[in-house]
NUBA-209803 format. One record per residue (C-alpha): y, x, z; residue in one letter. Coordinates in nm, 3 decimals, padded with zeros to 5 digits. Example, Ala and Ser with C-alpha at 12.3 -4.5 7.8 and 13.67 -1.06 7.14 Angstrom:
+---------+---------+---------+------+
:       y :       x :       z : code :
+---------+---------+---------+------+
: -00.450 :  01.230 :  00.780 :    a :
: -00.106 :  01.367 :  00.714 :    s :
+---------+---------+---------+------+
***
This chain:
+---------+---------+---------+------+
:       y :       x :       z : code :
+---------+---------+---------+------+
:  03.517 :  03.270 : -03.547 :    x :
:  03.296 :  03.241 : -03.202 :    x :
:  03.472 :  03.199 : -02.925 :    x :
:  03.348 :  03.242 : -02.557 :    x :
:  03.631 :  03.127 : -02.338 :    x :
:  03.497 :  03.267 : -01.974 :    x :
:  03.693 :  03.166 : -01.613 :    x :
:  03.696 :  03.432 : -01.417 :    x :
:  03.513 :  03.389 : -01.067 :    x :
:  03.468 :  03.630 : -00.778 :    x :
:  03.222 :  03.480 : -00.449 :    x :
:  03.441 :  03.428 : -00.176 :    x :
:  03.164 :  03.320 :  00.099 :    x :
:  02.908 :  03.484 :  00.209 :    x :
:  02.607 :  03.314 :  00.095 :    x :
:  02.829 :  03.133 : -00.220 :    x :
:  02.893 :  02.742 : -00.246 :    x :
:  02.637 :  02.469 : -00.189 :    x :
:  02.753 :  02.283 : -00.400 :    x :
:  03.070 :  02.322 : -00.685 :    x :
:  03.309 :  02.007 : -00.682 :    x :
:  03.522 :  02.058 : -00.991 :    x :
:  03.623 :  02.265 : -01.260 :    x :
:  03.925 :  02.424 : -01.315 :    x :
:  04.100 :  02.245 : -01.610 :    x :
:  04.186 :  02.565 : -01.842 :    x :
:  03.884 :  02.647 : -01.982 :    x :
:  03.769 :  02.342 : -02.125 :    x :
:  04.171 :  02.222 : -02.243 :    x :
:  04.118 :  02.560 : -02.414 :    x :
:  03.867 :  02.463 : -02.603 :    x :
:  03.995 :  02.155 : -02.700 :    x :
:  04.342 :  02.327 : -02.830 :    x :
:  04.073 :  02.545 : -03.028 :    x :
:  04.108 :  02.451 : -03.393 :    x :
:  03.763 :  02.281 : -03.547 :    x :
:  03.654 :  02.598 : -03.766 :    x :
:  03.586 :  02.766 : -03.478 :    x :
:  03.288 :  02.751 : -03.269 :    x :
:  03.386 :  02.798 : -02.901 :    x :
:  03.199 :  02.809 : -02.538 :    x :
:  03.337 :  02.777 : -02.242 :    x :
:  03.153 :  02.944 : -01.929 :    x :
:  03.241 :  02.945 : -01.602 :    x :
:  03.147 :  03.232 : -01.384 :    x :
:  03.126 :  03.058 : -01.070 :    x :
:  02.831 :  02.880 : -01.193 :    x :
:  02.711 :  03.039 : -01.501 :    x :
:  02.547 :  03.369 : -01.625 :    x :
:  02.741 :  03.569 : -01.836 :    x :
:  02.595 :  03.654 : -02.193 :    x :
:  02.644 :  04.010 : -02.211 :    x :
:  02.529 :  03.983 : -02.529 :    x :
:  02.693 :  03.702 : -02.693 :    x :
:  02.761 :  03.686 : -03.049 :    x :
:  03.095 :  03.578 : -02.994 :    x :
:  03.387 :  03.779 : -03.196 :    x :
:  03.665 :  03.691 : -02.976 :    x :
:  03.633 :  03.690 : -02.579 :    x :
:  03.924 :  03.466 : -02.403 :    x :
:  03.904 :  03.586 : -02.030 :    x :
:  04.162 :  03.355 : -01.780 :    x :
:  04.159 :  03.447 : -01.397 :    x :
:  04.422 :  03.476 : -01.101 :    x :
:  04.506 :  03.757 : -00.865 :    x :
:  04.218 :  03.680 : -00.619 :    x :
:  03.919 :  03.742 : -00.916 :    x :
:  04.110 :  04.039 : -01.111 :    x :
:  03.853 :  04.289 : -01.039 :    x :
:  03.589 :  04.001 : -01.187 :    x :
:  03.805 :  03.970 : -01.467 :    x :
:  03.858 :  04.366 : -01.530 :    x :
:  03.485 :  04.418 : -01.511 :    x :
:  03.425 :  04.137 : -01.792 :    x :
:  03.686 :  04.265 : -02.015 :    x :
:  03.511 :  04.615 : -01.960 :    x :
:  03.149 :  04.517 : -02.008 :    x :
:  03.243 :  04.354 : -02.363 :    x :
:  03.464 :  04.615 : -02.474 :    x :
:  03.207 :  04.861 : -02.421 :    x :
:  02.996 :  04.633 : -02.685 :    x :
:  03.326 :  04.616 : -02.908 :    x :
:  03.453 :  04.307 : -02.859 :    x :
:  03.775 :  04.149 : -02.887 :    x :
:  03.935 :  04.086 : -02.541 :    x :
:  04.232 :  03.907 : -02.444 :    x :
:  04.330 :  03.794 : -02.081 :    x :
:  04.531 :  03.537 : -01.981 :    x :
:  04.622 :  03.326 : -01.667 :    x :
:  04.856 :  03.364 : -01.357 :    x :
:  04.774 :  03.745 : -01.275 :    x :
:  04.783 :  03.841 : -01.652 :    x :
:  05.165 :  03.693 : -01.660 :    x :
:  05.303 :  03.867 : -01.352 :    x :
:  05.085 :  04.184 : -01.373 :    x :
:  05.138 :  04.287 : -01.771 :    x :
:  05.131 :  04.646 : -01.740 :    x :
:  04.815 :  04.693 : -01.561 :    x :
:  04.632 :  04.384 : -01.752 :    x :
:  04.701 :  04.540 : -02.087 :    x :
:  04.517 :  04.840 : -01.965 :    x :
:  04.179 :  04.617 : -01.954 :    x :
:  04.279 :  04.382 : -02.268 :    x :
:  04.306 :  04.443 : -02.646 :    x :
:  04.616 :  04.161 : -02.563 :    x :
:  04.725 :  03.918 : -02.323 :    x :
:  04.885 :  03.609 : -02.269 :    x :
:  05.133 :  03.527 : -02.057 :    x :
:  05.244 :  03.163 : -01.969 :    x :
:  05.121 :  02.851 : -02.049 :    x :
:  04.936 :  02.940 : -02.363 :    x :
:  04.959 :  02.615 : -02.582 :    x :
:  05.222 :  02.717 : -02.799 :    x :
:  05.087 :  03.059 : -02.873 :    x :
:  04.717 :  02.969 : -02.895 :    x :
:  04.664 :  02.905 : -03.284 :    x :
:  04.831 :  03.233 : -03.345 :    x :
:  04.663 :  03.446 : -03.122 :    x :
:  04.344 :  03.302 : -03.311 :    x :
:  04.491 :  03.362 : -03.645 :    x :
:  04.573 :  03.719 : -03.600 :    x :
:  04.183 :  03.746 : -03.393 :    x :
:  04.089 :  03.705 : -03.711 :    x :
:  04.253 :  03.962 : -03.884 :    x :
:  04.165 :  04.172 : -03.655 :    x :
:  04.516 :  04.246 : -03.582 :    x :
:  04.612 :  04.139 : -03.223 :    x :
:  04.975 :  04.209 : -03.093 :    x :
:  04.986 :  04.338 : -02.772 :    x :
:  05.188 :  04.026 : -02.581 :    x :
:  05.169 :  03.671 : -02.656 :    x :
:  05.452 :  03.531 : -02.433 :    x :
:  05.388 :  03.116 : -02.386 :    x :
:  05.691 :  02.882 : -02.359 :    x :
:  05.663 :  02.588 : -02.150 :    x :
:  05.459 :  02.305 : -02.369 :    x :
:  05.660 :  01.955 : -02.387 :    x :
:  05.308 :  01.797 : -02.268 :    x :
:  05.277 :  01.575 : -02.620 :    x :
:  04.999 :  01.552 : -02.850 :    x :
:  04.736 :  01.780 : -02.613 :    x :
:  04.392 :  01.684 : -02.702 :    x :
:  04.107 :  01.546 : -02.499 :    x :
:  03.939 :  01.843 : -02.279 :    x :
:  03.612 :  01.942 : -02.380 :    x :
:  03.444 :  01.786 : -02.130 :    x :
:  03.085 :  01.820 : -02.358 :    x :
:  03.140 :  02.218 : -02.291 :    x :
:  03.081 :  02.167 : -01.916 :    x :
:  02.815 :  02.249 : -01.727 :    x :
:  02.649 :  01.978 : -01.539 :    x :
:  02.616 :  02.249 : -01.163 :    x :
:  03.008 :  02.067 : -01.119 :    x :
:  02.945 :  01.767 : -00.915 :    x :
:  03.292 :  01.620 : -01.071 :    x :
:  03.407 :  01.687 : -01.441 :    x :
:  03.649 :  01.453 : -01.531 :    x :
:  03.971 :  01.686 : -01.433 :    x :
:  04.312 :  01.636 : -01.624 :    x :
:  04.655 :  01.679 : -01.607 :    x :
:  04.975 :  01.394 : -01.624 :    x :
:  05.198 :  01.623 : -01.550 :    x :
:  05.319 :  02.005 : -01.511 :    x :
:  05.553 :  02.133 : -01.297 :    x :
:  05.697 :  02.106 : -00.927 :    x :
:  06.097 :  02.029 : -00.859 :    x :
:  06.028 :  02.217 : -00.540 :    x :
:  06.045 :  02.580 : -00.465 :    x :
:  05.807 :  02.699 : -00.193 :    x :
:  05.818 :  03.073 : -00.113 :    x :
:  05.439 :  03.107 : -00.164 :    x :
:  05.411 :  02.926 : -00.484 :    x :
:  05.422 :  03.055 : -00.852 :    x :
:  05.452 :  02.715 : -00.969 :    x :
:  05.829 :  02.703 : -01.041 :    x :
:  05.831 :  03.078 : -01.240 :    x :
:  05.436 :  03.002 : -01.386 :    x :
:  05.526 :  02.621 : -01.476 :    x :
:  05.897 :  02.563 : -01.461 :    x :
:  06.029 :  02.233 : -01.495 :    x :
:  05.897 :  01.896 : -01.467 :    x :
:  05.735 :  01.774 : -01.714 :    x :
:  05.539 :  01.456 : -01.861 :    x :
:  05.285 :  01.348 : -02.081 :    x :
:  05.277 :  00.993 : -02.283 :    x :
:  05.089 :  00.766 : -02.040 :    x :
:  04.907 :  00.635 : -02.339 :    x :
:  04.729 :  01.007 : -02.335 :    x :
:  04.670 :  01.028 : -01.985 :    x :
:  04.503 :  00.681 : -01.992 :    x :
:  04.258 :  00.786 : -02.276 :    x :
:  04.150 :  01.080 : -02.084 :    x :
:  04.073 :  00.909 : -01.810 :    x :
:  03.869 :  00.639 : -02.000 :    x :
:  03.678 :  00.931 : -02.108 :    x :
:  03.315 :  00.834 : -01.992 :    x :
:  03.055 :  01.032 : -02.158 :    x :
:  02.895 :  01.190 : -01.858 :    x :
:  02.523 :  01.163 : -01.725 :    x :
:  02.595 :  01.028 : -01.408 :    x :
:  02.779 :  00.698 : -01.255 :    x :
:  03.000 :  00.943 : -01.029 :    x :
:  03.093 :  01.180 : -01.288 :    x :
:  03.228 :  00.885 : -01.510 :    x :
:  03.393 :  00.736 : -01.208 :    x :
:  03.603 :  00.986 : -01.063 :    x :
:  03.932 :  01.102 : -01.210 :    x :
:  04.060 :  01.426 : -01.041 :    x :
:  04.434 :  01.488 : -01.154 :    x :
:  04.479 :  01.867 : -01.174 :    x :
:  04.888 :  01.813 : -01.128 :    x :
:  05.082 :  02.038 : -00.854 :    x :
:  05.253 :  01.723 : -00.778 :    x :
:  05.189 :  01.401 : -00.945 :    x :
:  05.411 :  01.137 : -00.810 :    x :
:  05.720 :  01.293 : -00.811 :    x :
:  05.909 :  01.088 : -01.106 :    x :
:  05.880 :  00.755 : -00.947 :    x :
:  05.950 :  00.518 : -01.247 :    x :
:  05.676 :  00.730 : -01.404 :    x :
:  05.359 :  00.732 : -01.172 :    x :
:  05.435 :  00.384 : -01.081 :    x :
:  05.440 :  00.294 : -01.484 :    x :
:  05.078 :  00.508 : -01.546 :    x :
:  04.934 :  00.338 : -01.233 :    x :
:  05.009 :  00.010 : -01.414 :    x :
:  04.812 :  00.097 : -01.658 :    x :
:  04.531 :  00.244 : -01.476 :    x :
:  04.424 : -00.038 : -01.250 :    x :
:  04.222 : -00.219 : -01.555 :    x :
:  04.011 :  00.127 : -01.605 :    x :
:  03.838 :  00.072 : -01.262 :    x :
:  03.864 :  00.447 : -01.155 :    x :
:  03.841 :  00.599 : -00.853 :    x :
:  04.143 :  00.932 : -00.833 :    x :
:  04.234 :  01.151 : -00.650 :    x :
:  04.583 :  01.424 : -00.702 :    x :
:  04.815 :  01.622 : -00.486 :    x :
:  05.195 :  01.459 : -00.366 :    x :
:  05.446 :  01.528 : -00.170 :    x :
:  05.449 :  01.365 :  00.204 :    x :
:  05.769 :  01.136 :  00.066 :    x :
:  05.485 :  00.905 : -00.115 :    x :
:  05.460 :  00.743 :  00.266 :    x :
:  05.783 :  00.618 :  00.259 :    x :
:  05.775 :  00.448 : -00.098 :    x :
:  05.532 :  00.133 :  00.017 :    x :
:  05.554 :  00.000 : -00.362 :    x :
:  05.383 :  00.347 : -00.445 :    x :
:  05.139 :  00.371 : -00.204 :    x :
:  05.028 : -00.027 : -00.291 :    x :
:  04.984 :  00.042 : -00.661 :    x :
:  04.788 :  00.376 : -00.557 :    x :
:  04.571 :  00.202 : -00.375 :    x :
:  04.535 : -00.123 : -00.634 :    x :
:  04.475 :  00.155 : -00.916 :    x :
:  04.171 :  00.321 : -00.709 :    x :
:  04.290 :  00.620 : -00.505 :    x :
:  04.056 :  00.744 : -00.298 :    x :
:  04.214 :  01.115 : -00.201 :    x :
:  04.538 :  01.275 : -00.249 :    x :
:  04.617 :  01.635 : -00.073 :    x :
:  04.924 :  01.715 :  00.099 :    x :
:  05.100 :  02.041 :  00.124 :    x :
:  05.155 :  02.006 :  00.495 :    x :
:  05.126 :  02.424 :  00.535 :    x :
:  05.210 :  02.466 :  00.933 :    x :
:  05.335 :  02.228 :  01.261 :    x :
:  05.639 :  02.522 :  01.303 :    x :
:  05.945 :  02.419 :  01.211 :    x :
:  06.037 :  02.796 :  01.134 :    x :
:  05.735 :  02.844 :  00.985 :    x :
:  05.843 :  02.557 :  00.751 :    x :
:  06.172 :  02.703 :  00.690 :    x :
:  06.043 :  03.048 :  00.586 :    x :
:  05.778 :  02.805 :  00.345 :    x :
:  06.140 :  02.664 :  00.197 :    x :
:  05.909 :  02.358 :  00.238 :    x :
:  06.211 :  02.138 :  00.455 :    x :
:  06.111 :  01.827 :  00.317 :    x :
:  05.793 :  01.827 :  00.560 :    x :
:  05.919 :  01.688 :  00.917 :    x :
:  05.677 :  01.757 :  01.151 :    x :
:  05.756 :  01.461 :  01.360 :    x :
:  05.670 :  01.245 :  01.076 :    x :
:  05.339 :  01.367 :  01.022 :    x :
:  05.138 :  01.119 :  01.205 :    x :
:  05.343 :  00.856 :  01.043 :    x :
:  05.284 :  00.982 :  00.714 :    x :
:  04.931 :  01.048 :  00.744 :    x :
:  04.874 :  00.685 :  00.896 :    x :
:  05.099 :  00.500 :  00.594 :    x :
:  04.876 :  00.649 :  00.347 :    x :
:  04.528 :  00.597 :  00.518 :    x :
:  04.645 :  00.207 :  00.598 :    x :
:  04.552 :  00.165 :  00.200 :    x :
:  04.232 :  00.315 :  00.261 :    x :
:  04.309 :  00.665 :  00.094 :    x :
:  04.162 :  00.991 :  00.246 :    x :
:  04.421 :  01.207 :  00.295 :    x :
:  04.334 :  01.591 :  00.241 :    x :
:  04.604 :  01.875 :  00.358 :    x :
:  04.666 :  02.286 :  00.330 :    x :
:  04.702 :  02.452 :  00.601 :    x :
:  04.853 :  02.786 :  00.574 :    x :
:  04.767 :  03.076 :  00.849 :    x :
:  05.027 :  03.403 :  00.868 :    x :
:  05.391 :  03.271 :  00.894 :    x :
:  05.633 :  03.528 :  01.058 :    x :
:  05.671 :  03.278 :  01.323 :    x :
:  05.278 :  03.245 :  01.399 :    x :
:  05.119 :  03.403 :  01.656 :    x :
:  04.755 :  03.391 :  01.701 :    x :
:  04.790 :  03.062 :  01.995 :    x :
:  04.955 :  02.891 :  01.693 :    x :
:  04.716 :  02.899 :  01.456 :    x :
:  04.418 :  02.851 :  01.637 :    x :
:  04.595 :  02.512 :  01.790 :    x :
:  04.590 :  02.410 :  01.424 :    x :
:  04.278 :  02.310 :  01.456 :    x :
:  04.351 :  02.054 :  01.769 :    x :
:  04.694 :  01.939 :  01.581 :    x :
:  04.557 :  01.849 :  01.236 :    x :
:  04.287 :  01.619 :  01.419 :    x :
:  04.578 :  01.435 :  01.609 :    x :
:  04.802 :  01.380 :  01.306 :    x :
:  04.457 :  01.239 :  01.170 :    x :
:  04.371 :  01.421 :  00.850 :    x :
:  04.050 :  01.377 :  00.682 :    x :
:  03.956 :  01.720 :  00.499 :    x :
:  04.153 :  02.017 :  00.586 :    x :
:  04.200 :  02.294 :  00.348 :    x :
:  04.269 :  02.610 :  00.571 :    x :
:  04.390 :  02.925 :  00.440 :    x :
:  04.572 :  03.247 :  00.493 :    x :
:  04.923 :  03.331 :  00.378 :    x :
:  04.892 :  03.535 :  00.004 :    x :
:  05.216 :  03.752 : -00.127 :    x :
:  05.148 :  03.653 : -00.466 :    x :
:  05.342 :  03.799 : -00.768 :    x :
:  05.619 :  03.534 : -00.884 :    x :
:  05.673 :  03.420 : -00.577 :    x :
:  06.004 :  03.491 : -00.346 :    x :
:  05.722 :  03.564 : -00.063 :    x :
:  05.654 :  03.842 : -00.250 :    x :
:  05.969 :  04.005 : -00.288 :    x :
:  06.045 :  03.932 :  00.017 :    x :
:  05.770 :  04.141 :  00.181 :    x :
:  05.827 :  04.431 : -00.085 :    x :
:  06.181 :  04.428 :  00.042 :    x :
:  06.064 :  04.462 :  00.400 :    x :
:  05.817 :  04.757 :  00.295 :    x :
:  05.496 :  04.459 :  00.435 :    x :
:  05.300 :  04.496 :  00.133 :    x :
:  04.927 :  04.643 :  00.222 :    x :
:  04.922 :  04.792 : -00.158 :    x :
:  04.595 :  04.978 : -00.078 :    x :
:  04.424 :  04.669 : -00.036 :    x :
:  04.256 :  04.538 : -00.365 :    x :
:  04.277 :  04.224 : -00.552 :    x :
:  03.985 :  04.076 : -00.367 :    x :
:  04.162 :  04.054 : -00.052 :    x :
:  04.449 :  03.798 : -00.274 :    x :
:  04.173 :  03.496 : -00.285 :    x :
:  04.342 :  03.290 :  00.011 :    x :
:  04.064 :  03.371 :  00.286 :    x :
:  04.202 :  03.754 :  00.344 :    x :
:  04.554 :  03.933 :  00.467 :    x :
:  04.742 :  04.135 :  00.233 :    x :
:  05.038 :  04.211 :  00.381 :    x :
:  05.162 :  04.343 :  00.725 :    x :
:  05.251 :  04.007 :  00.934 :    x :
:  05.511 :  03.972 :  01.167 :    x :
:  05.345 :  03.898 :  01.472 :    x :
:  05.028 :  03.996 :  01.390 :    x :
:  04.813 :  04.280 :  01.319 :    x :
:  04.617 :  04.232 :  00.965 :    x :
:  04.283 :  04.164 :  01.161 :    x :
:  04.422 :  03.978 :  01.419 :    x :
:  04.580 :  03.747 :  01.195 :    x :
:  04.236 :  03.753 :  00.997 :    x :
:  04.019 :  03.692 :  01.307 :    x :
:  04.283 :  03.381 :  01.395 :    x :
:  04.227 :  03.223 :  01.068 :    x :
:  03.846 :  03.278 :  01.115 :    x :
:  03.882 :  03.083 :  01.438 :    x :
:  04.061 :  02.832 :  01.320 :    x :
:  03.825 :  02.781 :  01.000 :    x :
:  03.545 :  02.735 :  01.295 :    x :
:  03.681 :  02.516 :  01.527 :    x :
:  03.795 :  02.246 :  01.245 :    x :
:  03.427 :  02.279 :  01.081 :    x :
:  03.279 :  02.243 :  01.400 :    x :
:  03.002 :  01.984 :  01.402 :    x :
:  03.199 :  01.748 :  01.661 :    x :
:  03.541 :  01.748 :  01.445 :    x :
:  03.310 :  01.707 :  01.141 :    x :
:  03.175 :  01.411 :  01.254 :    x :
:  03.465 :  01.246 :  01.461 :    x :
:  03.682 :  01.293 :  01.081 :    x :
:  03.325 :  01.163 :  00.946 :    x :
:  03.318 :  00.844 :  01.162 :    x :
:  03.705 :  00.801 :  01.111 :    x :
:  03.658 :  00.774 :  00.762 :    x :
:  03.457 :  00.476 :  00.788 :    x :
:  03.776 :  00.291 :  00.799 :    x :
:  03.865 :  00.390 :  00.432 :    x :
:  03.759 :  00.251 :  00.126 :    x :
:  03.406 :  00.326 : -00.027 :    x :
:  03.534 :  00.595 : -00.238 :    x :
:  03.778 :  00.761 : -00.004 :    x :
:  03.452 :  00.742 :  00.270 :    x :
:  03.228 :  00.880 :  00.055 :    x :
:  03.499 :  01.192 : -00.026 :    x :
:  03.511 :  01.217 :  00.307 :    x :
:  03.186 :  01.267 :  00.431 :    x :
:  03.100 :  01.489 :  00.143 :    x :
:  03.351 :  01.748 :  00.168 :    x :
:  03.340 :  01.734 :  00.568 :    x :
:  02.944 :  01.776 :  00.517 :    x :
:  03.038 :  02.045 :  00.296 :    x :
:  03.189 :  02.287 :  00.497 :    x :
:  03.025 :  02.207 :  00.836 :    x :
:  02.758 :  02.304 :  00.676 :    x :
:  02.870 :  02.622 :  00.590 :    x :
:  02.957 :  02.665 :  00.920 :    x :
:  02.614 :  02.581 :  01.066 :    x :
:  02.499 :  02.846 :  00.830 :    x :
:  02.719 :  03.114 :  00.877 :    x :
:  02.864 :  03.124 :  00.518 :    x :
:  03.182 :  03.201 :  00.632 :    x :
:  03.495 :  03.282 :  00.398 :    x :
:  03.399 :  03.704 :  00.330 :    x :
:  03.572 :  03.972 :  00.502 :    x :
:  03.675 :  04.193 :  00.261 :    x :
:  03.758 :  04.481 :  00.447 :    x :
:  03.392 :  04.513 :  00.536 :    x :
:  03.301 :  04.532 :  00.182 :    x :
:  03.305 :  04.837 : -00.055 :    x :
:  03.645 :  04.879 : -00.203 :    x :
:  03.634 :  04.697 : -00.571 :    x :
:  03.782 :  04.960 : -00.824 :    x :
:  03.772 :  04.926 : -01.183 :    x :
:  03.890 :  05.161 : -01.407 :    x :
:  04.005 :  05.068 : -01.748 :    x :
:  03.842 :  05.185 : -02.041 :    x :
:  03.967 :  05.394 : -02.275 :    x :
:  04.095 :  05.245 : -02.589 :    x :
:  03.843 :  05.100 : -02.834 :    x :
:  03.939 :  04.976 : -03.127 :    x :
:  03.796 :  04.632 : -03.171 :    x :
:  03.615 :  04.511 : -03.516 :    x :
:  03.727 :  04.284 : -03.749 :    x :
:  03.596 :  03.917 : -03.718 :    x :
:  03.327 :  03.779 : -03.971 :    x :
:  03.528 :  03.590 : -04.199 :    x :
+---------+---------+---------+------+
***
């Protein structure tokens, strides 16, 4: 069969990105889990055309809450031209009802264990309505297709060591999406990240770890970071604030070419942290934290998350002011999302806080969704909009700019890119969309077609 395997993407600035950093990792570890008699693309909405008119008998579509209406518009377009459609991804597996009203099947889970057979019946042209993935033990996953990429992502090499997070954060769907904690052989992980057939120096350089939490099992990242040190790579992941305590940790990140990792810091409330079930993070620690890491000349990156019951609009706008003292190099700003699978969610359905006439679009981390505590929806909107300004500002731009002249080469240059990034925006006026100013996205399902039978 042809595949196309298509990520989902819906613009969530005004004017669009710059410049796209990195892929997600599905598409292309899709493709490699795709057996050889196939012939499969992978195309990424967010930076590629989509062929209306492909040839392709079997159309993979994977997306999350925030691009459903992208998604349902896909699966719509190529129905109408009788094509097989399946859906997959986070909104597919907490949302199975509506999905299956868009897609001739779906997939819920992690799809690895399912994959082969949803391709075998595809060709029989006898799809079953569900495909329910069990977690994958992480052995024997191929190579991605890194080959299938387009060359508009600044950074391609993305892969995973590990899937899973031991910790339970009310916001997250990690623990119902992923549950677990799981590993892959270190021999793997190491030949992935040798992988160095790219164009350019950067490209074969950089290793971005798509993990929720990498260095969680100690004897483990400490074993793989052994055994990355002779590759010569720079990498960068996401951790858990601990990692400043653990000094044999953060020496062998730095001796196996960190340059980044991101931190889950979410608020400086300690309620705020309580109702994030994130009590790991002390907020008088922060400083400490941030300085342990950036002593080994790492960048360190943090989320910030706007619309805790405890905010008020004082208390997110000082966010901006905070995350400068604690010395963070690229902050990730966003607004608190009730998605499916998480206990935020039920939580807020409980308390009747869900705004359920407000679409999909508004669930892509730069809108409000839900009735807050404190906080009208557009008040807690137009905080997080001042908030976004006042840490993109050209003077905190360039003081986290000139700070990161301290770090090494890698870590600087990470730095000053993604700072550059967004200040630009900024300077431009691209800021994250309002979505209540545009037209209401509604997309009606099709009715029933029944799809063709692949060319053997």
């Amino acid at each position: 069969m042809k595949i196309d395997i298509i990520i989902a993407y819906l613009q969530r600035y005004e004017f669009g990105h710059e410049k796209d950093f990195v892929p997600p990792i599905t598409g292309i570890h899709l493709a490699a889990l795709t057996p050889a008699k196939h012939q499969v693309r992978v195309i990424h909405q967010q930076v590629e055309a989509i062929d209306y008119d492909s040839d392709a008998d079997l159309i993979a579509i994977s997306f999350f809450s925030g691009f459903a209406n992208a998604a349902f518009q896909l699966a719509n377009a190529f129905k109408q031209r009788n094509k097989m459609v399946i859906g997959g991804g986070p909104h597919v597996t907490y949302n199975e009802e509506e999905s299956l009203q868009y897609f001739d099947a779906i997939a819920t889970g992690e799809v690895e264990n399912v994959w082969e057979m949803i391709l075998q019946d595809a060709e029989k042209g006898a799809l079953k309505d569900i495909y329910r993935g069990t977690p994958c033990d992480m052995k024997n996953l191929p190579t991605p297709r890194y080959d299938l990429l387009p060359n508009k992502f600044f950074i391609k090499k993305v892969l995973q060591a590990t899937r899973g997070c031991p910790f339970t954060c009310s916001f997250c769907t990690v623990p119902s999406l992923n549950p677990g904690f799981r590993l892959r052989p270190i021999e793997d992980v190491i030949r992935d990240a040798a992988y160095d057939d790219f164009p350019y120096w950067w490209q074969r350089k950089v290793v971005w770890f798509w993990d929720d939490n990498l260095t969680i099992r100690r004897p483990y990242i400490k074993a793989l970071l052994k055994e990355m040190i002779p590759l010569k790579k720079w990498w960068l992941t996401q951790a858990s604030m601990d990692i400043a305590k653990d000094t044999e940790l953060l020496d062998l990140m730095k001796a196996s070419g960190c340059i980044g990792v991101f931190l889950g810091i979410e608020s400086f409330g300690q309620e705020s942290l309580k109702d994030a079930n994130k009590r790991q993070n002390k907020i008088e620690h922060y400083k400490t934290a941030v300085s342990e890491i950036r002593k080994r000349g790492i960048a360190v990156m943090s989320g910030f998350i706007a619309g805790f019951d405890h905010d008020d609009y004082a208390a997110i706008v000082n966010m901006a002011d905070e995350l400068m003292k604690i010395g963070i190099d690229v902050p990730f700003l966003s607004i608190m999302t009730p998605f499916k699978g998480t206990s935020l969610y039920e939580k807020l359905k409980e308390e009747d806080r869900m705004l359920d006439e407000r679409g999909w679009n508004f669930y892509n981390g730069y809108n409000v969704a839900f009735q807050p505590k404190n906080l009208t929806p557009l008040t807690l909107l137009q905080a997080h909009r001042e908030l976004w300004k006042r840490s993109f500002s050209f003077k905190n731009s360039l003081i986290r700019i000139i700070r990161g002249l301290r770090l090494r080469r890698g870590a600087f240059l990470l730095t000053f890119f993604m700072n550059s990034f967004y200040c630009l925006k900024k300077l431009r006026g691209n800021y994250p969309i309002d979505m209540s100013k545009r037209a209401a996205i509604q997309v009606p399902p099709l009715t029933k077609i029944e799809p063709v039978m692949a060319a053997e």
